[in-house]
N, C-alpha and C positions, 0 to 999 in steps of 0.2 A: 565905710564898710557896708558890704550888701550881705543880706539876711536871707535871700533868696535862694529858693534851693531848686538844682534843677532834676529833671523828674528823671532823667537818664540820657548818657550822652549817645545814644542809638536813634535818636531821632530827626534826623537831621538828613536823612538820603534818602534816596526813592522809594517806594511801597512793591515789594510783591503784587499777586492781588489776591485780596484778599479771603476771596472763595476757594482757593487752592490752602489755603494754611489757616482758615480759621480756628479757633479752639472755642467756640461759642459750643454751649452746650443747653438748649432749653429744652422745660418740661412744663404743665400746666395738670395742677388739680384741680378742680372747682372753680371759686372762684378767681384763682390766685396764679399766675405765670411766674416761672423764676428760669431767669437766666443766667446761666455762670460762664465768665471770659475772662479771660487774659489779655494784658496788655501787650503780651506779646504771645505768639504760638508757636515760635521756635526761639529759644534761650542759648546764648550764647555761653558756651559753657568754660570760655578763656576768662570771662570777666567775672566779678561778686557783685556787678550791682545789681537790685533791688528791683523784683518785680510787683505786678500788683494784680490782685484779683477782683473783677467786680462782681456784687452778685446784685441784680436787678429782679423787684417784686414790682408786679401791674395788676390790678385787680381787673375783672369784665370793666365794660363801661357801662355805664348809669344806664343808658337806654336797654341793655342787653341782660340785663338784671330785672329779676320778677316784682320785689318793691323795695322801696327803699327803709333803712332800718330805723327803727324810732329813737328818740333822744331823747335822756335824761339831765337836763343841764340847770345850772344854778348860774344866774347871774349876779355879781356881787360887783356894786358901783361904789367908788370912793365919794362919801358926800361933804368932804371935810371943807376948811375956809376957802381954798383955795380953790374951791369946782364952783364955787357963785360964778351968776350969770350964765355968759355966753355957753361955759364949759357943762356945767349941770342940763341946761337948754336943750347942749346939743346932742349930750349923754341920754336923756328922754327920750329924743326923736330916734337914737340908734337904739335902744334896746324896745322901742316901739316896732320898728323897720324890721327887728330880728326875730319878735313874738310872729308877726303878720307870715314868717315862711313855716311856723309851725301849726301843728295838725291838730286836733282834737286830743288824738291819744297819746303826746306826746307829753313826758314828764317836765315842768318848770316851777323850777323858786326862784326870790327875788331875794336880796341882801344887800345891805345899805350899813355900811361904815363908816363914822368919825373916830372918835375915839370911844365911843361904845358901838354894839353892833345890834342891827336892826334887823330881825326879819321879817320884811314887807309881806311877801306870800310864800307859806310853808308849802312844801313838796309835794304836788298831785298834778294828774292831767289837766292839761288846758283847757279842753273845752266847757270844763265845770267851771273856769275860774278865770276865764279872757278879762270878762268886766271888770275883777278884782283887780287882775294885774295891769290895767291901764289904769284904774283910781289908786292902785299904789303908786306908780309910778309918776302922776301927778301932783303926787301930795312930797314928792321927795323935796327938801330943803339942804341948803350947805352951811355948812357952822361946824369948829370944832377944829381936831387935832385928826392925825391916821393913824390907826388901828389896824393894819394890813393883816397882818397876821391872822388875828382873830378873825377878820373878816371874810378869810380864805378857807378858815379852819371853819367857821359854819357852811360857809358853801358847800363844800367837802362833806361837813354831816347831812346836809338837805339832801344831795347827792348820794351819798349812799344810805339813805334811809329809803327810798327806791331803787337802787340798785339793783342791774340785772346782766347778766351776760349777753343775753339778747339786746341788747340798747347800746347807744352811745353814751356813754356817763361822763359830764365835762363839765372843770367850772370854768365861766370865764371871767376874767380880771378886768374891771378900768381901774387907773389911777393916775392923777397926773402928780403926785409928791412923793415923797419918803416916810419910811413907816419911820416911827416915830412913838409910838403907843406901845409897848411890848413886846415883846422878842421883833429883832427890827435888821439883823446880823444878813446878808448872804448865805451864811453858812443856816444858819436855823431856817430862815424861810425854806430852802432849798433841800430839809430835814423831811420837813413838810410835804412837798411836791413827792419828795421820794416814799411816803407814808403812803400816801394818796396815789400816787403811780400803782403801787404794791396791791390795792384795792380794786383794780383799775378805773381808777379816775383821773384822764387829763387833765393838764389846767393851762390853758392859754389867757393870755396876758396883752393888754392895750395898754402902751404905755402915752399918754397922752402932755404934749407942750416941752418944755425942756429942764422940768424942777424931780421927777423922778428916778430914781433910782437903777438907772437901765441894766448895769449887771444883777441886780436883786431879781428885777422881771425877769429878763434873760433866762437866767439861769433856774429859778422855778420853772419856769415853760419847760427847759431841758432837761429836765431829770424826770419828767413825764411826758415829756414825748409831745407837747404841747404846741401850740403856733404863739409866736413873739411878734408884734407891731409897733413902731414908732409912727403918731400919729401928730403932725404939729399944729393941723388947724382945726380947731373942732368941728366945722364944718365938713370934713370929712371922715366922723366919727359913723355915722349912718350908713355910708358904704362899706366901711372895716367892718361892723355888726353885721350887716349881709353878706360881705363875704366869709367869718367866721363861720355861722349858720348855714352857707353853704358847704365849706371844708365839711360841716360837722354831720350831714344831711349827708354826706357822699361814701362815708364810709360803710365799707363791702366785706371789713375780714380786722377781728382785734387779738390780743393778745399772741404776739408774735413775737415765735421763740427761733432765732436761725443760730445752727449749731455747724459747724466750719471744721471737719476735722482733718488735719493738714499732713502730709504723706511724708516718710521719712526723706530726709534731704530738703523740706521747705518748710520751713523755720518761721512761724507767724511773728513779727515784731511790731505790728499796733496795725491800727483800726483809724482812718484817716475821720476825724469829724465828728466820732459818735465814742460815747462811752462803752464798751465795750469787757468784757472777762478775759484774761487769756491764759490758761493756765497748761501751759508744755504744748502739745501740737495741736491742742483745742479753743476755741475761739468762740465766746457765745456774745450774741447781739440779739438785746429787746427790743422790740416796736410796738407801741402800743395800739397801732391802727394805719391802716393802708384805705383809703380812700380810692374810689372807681375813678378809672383815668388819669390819676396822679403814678408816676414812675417814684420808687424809692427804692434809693442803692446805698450799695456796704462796699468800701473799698480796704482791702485788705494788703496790705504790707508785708510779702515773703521775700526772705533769704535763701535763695538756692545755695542746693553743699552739692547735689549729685554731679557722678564725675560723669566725664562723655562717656555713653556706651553706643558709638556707633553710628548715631542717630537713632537712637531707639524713643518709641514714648515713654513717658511716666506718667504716671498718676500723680496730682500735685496737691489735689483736694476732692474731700466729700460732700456735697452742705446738705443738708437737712433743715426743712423749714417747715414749723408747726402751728397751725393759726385756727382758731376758732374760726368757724365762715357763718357770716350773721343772714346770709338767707336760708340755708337750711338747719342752724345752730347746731351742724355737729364739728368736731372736732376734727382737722382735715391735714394732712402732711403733703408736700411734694418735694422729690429731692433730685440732684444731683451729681456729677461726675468731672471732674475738669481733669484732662492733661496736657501734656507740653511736651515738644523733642528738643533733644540738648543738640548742638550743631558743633561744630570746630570754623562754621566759617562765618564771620561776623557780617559780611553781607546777605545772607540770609535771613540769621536772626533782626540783622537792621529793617528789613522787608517783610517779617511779620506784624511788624506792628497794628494793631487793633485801634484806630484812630476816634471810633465812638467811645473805648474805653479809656482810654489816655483823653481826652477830651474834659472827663469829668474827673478824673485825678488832677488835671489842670485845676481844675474847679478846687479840688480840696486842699493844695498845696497853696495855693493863692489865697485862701480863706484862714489859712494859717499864718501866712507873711500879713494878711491885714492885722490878723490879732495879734501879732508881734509889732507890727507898728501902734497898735494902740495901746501898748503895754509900755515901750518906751515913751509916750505920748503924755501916758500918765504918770509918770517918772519923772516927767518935764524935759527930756532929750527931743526936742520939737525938731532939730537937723536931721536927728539919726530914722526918727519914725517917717519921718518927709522922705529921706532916700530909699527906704526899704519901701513906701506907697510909690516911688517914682519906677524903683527897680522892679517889685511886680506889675505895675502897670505895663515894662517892658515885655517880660517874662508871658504875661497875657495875650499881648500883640503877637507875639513869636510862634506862640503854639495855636494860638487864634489862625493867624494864616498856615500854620504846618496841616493842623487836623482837620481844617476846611476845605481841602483842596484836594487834588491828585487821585489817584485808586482808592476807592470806597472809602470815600471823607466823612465826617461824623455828622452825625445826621443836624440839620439846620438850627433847632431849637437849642443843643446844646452848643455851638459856636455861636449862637447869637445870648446863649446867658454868658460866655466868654468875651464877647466884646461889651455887654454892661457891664460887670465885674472890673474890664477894662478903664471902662469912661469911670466908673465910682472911684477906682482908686487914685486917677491923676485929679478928680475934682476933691476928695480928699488931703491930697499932696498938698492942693493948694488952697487948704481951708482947715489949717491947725494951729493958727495961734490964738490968742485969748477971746473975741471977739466970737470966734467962728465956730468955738472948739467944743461946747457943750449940744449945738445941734451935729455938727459931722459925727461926733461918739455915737451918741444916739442914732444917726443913721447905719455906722458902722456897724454896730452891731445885730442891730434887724437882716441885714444884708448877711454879716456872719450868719446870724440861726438859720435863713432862710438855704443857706445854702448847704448846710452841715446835715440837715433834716429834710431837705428836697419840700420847704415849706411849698402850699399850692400856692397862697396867695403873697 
């Protein structure tokens, strides 16, 4: 049985082109660009299937930006039995590596967890406290049981005991075990992140070796909007540290509110990838933070009801999107407009397709058939998750050469995250029995967050 779902049977014939029938629709305030499309720009109005809207946020780039915004972050390292040696070693060298790209003015604490919790250096700027925070960090030992919880939950308070709107406020996680110490559940850590979310404070997660908890990290990072990494050799724990501090260093615009209000006749029925509100023809999606030069999208799931009138257009949606902008820290809106004409001829509507936005519906439909194979996986059905990994692998390839090709094909970078997605799931396919099965999860799911959240790194 294939689990695979395909994205619409309109895809499959030749393209229009595409500057005759776009329904792209962009705007830019500040620092923030938002583009609203469709998958397709003319809807065939004999069929019910399922269209889909993407709305795409870019912020300036880095260089085009007057400075960069300062950061608030707590570092909190698991020091329990299991980080002696090579792993605690190399945990020093990366949180060393990630102090050196910060500033003077920049806010940092340190926090240290076995099963009690340590705080190395309480909460103030760096350049009062570099010295400190390198003899803390040398004096770190492993011993003990994990404490995760608590160890998050002080990060959190050093963090927002400087808290600022103007800042990037963020803890970040190592751990290479399983909490074990006090509240220890998926569902309560992830209670947690959503507290902390609510505050705005991210918390990104390094899950390091293969004895951790990967849907516990996971799913904390997600519920705050945070970056997920599966790291297996300590040795490259020092680069995951600089590239976190770089994600974290690039953000351009936080607390981000996009409000989706969807036109009589197109019927919102979910949110491909991200959690999401929807209540009647309104649809709200948070982000905690948009990063310069990073693209992050929202693909939305409507039901057309409207009957043909003619080919006439409609209005299909509103969006409005709200974000603090952290170089001039005022409060800044850019919105909105998408429509779409209903046709009676199915080779038209086949010839509107929008091949950069289906590209990345690709992307989220595929990232749903992984977590269904990993679900069956963990179930112990190792046949059925194998065919749904071989079947999207299929599915990848298919729309890989559809949207890369022909009249205005989707731009490079997304066919080429199409053809990874591609290779990870037949190398998956072929690396889920007992042996194999605790690092492929663990990859799998890095790969899931990264691509749900449009992770940078």
């Amino acid at each position: 049985m294939s689990f695979v779902r395909t994205v619409t049977p309109l895809l499959g014939l030749a393209a229009f082109s595409a500057a005759m029938l776009s329904s792209a629709v962009e705007t830019q305030a500040a620092e923030v660009r938002l583009a609203a499309e469709l998958g397709h720009a003319v809807i065939d109005a004999k069929t019910k299937d399922k269209i889909y809207l993407r709305l795409s946020l870019k912020a300036l780039g880095q260089r085009e930006r007057d400075r960069r915004t300062p950061i608030n972050v707590a570092l909190v390292i698991d020091r329990s039995g299991s980080m002696q040696g090579e792993r605690l070693a190399a945990a020093k060298k990366g949180v060393e590596a990630a102090l050196e790209r910060l500033g003077p003015d920049d806010i940092v604490s340190l926090v240290a967890y076995n099963h009690e919790v340590d705080v190395l250096l309480r909460a103030g700027r760096l350049g009062a406290k570099r010295d400190d925070a390198e003899r803390a960090i040398g004096r770190l030992t492993a011993t003990g049981t994990t404490a995760l919880y608590a160890g998050v939950k002080e990060g959190g308070e050093q963090v927002q005991s400087h808290r600022s709107d103007m800042q990037v406020n963020r803890v970040v996680l190592l751990s290479d075990g399983l909490a074990n110490v006090g509240p220890s559940s998926t569902r309560e850590v992830a209670a947690l992140g959503q507290t902390l979310a609510g505050k705005g404070i991210s918390v990104s997660t390094i899950g390091l070796g293969l004895e951790y908890n990967d849907e516990l990290m996971q799913r904390l990072a997600a519920v705050s909007d945070g970056n997920h990494v599966f790291v297996e050799r300590p040795s490259d724990l020092a680069e995951i540290f600089d590239r976190e501090f770089g994600d974290a260093l690039s953000i351009a615009a936080r607390d981000i509110t996009i409000t989706i209000e969807c036109k009589a006749g197109f019927r919102p029925t979910r949110v491909l990838g991200r959690d999401a509100e929807i209540a009647g023809s309104r649809v709200t999606v948070n982000l905690a933070q948009l990063q310069a030069d990073n693209e992050r999208y929202v693909v939305v799931e409507l039901e057309p009801s409207v009957p043909y009138k003619g080919g006439r257009a409609e209005e299909v949606a509103r969006v409005d999107v709200a974000y603090l902008n952290l170089d001039g820290g005022s409060r800044d809106a850019v919105a909105a407009s998408v429509k779409a004409r209903f046709t009676d001829d199915a080779k038209e509507a086949e010839g509107s397709i929008n091949k950069a936005v289906m590209s990345q519906v690709t992307e989220q439909i595929a990232t749903e058939n992984s977590e269904r194979a990993m679900e069956l996986r963990n179930q112990g059905d190792v046949a059925a998750a194998r065919q749904v990994l071989i079947d999207n692998a299929s599915y990848l390839s298919r729309n890989k050469n559809m949207f890369g090709s022909g009249n205005a094909p989707a731009p490079s970078a997304s066919i080429s995250t199409l053809d990874k997605l591609e290779e990870r799931s037949r190398e998956a396919a072929a690396s889920l029995e007992e042996g194999d099965w605790e690092r492929t999860r663990r990859a799998m799911r890095h790969d899931q967050h990264k691509s749900k959240v449009q992770q940078a790194y």
